[in-house]
C-alpha positions as CSV (number, residue, x, y, z in Angstrom):
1,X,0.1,-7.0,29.1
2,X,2.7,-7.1,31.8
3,X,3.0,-8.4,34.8
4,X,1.5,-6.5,38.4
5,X,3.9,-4.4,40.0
6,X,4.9,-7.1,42.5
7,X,7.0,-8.7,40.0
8,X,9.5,-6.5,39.8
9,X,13.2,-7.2,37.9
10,X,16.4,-5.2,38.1
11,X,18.8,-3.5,35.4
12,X,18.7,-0.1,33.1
13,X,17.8,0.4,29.9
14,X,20.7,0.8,27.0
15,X,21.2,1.0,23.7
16,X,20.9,-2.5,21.6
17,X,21.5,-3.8,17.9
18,X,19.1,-4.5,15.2
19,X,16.4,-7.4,15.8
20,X,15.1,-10.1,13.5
21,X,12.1,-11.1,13.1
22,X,10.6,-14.4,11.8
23,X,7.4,-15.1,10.6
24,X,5.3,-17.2,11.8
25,X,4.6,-21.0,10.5
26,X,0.9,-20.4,10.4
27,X,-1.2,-17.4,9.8
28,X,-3.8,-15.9,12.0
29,X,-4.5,-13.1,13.9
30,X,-5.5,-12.1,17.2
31,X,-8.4,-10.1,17.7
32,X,-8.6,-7.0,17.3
33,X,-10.2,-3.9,19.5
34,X,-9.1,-0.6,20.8
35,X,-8.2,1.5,23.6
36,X,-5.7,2.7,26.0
37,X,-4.9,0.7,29.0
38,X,-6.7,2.7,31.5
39,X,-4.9,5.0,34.5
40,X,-1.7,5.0,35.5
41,X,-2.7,2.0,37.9
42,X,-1.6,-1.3,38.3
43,X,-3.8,-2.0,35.2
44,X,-1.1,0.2,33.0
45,X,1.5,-2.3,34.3
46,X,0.0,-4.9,32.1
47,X,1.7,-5.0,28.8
48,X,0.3,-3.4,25.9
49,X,0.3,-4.2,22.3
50,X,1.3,-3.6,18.3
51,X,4.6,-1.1,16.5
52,X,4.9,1.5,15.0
53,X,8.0,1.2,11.9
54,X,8.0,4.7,11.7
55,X,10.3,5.1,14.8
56,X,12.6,2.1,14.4
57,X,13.6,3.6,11.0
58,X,14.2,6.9,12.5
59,X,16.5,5.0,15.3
60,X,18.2,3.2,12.3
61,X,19.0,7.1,11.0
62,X,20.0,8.7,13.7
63,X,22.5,5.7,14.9
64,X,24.2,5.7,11.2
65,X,24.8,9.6,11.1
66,X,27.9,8.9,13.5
67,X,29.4,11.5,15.5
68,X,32.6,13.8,15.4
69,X,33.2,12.7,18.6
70,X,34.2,9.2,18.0
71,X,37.5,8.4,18.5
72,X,38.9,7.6,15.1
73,X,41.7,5.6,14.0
74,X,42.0,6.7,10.2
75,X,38.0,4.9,9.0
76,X,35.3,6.1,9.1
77,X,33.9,5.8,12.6
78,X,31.1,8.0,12.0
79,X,29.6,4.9,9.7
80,X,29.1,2.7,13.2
81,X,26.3,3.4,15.8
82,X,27.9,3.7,19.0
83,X,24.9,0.8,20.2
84,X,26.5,-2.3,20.5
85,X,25.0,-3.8,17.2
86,X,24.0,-7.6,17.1
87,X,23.8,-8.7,13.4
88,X,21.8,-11.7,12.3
89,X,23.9,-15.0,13.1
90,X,21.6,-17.2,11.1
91,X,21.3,-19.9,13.4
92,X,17.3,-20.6,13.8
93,X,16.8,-18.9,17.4
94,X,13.8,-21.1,18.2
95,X,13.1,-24.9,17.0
96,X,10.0,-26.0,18.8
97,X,7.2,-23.9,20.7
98,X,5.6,-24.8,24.2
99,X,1.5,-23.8,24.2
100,X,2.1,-21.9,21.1
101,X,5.1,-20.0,22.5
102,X,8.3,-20.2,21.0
103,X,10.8,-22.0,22.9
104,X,14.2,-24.4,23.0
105,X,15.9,-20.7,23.2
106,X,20.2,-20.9,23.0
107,X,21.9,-21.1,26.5
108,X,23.1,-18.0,25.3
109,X,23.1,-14.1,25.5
110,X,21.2,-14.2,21.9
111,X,18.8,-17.3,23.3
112,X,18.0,-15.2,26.4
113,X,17.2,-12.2,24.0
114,X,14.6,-14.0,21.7
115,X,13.5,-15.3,25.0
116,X,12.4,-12.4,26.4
117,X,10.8,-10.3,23.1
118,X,9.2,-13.6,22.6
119,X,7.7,-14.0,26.2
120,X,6.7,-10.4,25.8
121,X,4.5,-10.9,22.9
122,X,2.8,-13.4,24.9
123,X,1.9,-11.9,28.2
124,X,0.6,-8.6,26.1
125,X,-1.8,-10.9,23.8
126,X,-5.4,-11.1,24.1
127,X,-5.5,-14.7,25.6
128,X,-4.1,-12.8,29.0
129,X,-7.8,-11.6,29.0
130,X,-9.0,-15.3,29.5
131,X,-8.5,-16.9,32.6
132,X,-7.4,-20.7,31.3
133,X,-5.5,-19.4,28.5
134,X,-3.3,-17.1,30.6
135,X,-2.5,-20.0,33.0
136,X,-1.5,-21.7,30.5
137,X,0.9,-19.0,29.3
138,X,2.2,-18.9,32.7
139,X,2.9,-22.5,33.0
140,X,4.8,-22.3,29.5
141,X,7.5,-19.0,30.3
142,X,7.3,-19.5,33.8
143,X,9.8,-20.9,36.3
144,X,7.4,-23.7,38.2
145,X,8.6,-22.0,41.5
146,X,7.0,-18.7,40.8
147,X,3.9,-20.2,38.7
148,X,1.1,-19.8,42.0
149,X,2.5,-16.3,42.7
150,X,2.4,-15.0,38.7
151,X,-1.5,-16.5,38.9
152,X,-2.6,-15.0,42.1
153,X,-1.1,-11.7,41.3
154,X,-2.5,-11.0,37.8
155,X,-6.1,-12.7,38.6
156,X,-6.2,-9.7,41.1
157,X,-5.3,-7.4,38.3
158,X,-7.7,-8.7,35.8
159,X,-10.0,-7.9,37.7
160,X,-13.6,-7.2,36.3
161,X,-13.4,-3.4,36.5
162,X,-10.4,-3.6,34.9
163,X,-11.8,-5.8,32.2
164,X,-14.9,-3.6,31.7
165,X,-12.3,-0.6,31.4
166,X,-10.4,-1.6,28.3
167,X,-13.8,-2.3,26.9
168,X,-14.8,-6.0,27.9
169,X,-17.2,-7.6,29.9
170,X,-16.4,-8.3,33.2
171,X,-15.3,-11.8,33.1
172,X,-13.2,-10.6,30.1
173,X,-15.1,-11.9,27.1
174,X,-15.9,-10.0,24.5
175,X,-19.0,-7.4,23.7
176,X,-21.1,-8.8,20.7
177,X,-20.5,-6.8,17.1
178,X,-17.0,-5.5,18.3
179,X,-13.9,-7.4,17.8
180,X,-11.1,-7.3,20.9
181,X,-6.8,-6.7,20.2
182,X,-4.2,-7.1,23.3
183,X,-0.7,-7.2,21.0
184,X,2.5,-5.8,22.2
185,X,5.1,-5.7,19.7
186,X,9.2,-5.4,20.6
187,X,11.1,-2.8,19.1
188,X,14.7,-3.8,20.8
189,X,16.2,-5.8,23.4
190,X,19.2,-5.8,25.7
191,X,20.9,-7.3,28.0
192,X,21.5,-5.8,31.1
193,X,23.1,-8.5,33.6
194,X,24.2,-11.7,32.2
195,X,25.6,-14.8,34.3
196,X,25.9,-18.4,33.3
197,X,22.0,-19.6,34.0
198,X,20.5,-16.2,34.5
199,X,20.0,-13.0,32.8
200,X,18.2,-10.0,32.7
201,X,16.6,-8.3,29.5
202,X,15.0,-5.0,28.4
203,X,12.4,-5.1,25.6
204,X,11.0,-2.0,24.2
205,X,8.2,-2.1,22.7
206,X,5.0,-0.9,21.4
207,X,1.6,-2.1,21.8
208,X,-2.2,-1.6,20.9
209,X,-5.1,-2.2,23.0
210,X,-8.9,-1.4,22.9
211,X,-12.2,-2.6,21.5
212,X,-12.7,-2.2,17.8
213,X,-16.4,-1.5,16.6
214,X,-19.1,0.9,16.1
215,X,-19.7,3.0,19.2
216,X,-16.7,1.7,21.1
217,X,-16.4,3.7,24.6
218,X,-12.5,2.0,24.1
219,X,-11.3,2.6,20.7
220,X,-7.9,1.7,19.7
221,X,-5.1,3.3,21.2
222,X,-1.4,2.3,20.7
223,X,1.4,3.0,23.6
224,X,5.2,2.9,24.2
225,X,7.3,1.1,27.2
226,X,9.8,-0.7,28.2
227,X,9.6,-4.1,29.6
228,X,12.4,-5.8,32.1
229,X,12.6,-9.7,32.7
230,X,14.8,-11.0,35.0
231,X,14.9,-15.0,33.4
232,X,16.7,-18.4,35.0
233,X,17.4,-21.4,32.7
234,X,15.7,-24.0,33.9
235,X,14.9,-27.6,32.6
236,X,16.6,-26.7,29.3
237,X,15.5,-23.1,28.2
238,X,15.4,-19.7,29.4
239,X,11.8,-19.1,31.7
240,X,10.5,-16.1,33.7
241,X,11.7,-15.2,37.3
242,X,10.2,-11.5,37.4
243,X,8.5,-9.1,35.2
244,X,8.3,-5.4,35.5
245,X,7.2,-2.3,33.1
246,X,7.8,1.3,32.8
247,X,6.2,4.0,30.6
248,X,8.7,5.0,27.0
249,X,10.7,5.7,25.4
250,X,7.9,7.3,23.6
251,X,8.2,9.1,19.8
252,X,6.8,12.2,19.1
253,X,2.7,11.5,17.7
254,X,3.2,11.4,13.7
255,X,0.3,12.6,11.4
256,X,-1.3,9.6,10.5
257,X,-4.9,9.4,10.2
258,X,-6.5,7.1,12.5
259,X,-8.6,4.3,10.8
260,X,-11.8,3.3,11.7
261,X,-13.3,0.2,13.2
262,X,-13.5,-1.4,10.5
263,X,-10.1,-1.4,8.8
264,X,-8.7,-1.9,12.5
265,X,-10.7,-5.1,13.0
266,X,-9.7,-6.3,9.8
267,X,-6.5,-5.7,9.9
268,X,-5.5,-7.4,13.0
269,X,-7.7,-10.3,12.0
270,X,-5.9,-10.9,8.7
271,X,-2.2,-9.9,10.0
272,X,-0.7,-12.3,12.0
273,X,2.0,-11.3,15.0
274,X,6.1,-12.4,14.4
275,X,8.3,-14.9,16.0
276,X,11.2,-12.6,17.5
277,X,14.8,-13.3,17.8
278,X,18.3,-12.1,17.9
């Protein structure tokens, strides 16, 4: 989920490289449930959850067709995406995590990258829905300065009606017999403003969010946006100064059949989310 709207960070959106992903040390899966953030509120600016391959393959085509309007020096310039491509430098982007998070990010423009795909997977999981847990996400991505603020603005926007319209009950647990999925998945970063000990970052991502089960009034529904994090490092590693989100870049609808409850409870229960990095 993302932030309210009071958070909000600076810098455009642009074109970035490929991202790695890493999986996880242990399995798991967050639950699993279904349904479209509701309105265009301040509900909508909380992040939303899981990816869609389809598109990033498509991007991956489209960059490597090249263009005749490269300026060419005798190779083949049409081979090269114009985007700014950041290949995989090896060096482990994480090495220990703080409340389940990933951190110890590089004091760098690839540290501050994994920072923020990373820190965006965590404020669009399920625990957000759960009062104690998200505090404790806060506390962990964070700068302590702006901790009381993050908490008193997104207590007001979990609020119980906004609870009971992704499907939960209003103190945010979950119905009996269904099973619940918050996951936001990053597509691509970039950095947008970079200084010694701050930075600002765009993640684009995907997401799913709704209510799996029989009967769900909020079944499964997946969504596009684009998330921008203003971070600060602090105390050794890369935390959170603002948060804002904004609707797309959004792909065309493919024609894939939607599953039912079943096989969407299932699956998020047995497939277990990614470490990001750059």
């Amino acid at each position: 989920m993302s932030l309210g709207d009071d958070h909000q960070s600076s810098g455009g959106y642009g074109g970035t490289g490929q991202t790695r992903t890493r999986l996880p040390e242990g399995g798991g899966g967050d639950t699993y449930g279904g349904t479209r953030r509701g309105g265009r509120s301040s509900s909508r600016s909380l992040v939303t959850v899981v990816g869609v391959v389809v598109l990033l393959v498509a991007a991956i085509a489209f960059a490597n067709r090249g263009g005749d309007d490269s300026a060419g020096s005798g190779k083949a310039s049409g081979d090269k995406p114009k985007t700014s491509a950041t290949a995989p430098s090896g060096t482990q982007p994480v090495d220990t995590e703080s409340s389940g998070i990933p951190s110890g990010y590089a004091h760098d423009e690839q540290g501050a990258q994994s920072a923020a795909a990373n820190y965006s997977v965590a404020l669009g999981s399920a625990d957000m829905f759960d009062k104690a847990k998200r505090d404790t996400i806060l506390r962990a991505i964070i700068v302590p300065a702006r901790v009381a603020d993050f908490e008193a603005s997104l207590d007001k926007a979990y609020s119980p009606a906004f609870n009971k319209n992704v499907g939960l009950n209003e103190d945010g647990s979950t119905p009996k017999g269904y099973t619940f999925v918050s996951r936001t998945s990053p597509i691509g970063t970039k950095i947008t403003e970079k200084t010694a000990d701050s930075a600002t970052v765009e993640v684009w991502c995907s997401g799913l969010l709704g209510l799996a089960g029989q009967d769900s009034t909020a079944p499964v529904t997946s969504s596009w946006f684009t998330i921008t994090i203003k971070l600060h490092w602090t105390d050794g590693d890369w935390k959170i100064v603002t948060h804002s989100q904004k609707d797309g870049p959004a792909p065309i609808p493919g024609d894939d059949k939607a599953s039912n409850a079943d096989e969407m409870a299932k699956a998020v229960q047995e497939y277990g989310g990614f470490t990001y990095a750059r």
